[in-house]
C-alpha positions in Angstrom: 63.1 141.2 18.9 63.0 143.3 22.0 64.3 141.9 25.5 61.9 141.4 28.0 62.7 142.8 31.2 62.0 140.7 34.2 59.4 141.9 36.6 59.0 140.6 39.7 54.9 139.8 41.0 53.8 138.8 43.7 52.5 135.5 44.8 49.9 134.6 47.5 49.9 130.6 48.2 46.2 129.9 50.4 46.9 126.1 51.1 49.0 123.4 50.3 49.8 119.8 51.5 53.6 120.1 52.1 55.7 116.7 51.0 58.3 118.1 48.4 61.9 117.2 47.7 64.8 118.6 49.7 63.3 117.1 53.1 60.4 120.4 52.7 57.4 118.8 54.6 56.1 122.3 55.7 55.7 125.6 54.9 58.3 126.7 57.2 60.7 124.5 55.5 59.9 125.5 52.1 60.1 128.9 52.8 63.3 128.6 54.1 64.7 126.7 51.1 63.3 129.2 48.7 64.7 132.4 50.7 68.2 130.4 50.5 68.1 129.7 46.5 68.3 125.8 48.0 68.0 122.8 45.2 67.1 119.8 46.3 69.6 116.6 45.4 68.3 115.0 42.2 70.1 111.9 41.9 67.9 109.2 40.9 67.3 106.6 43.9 67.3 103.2 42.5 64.6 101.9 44.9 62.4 104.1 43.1 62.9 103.9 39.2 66.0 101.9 37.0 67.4 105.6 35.4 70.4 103.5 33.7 67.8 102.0 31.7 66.3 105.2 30.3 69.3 107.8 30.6 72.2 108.1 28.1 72.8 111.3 27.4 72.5 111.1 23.8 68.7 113.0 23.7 67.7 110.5 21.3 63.9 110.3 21.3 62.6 107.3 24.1 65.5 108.7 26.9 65.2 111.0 29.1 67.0 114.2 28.7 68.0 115.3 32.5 70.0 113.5 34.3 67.9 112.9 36.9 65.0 114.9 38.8 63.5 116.0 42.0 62.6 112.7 44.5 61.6 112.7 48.0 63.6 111.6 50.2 61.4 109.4 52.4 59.9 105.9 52.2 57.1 105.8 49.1 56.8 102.1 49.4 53.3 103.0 50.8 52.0 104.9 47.9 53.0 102.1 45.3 51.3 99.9 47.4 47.9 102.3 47.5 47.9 103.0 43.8 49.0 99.4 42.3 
């Protein structure tokens, strides 16, 4: 099978509401992040979701397989309390 050569394209963005992990809550931000190869922290806040109780590494079917993900870093208590 031949290797596939990365090619870079490029990429026009024409809106976007701006509330992403890494404290990026605007364009400028996330720019700035991307240009720097940033990653935002991904430890699992326990306010937010009980990752003991789905994570143990094993990759047994019913856990999850990272060890944790992408969160925001601010308060979400007010978008659990608009959706439930």
């Amino acid at each position: 099978m031949a290797k596939t050569q990365f090619q870079q394209e490029p990429m026009a963005i024409v809106g976007f509401a701006c509330r992403l992990p890494g404290g990026n809550n605007s364009e400028h931000k996330l720019w700035s992040f991307l240009e720097k190869g940033g990653i935002a922290p991904n430890a699992v806040p326990p306010s937010q979701f009980n990752f003991s109780g789905h994570w143990e590494g094993s990759h047994k079917p019913g856990t999850m397989r990272p060890a944790g993900g992408m969160f925001l870093s601010d308060d979400i208590s007010w978008y659990t309390r608009s959706v439930g």
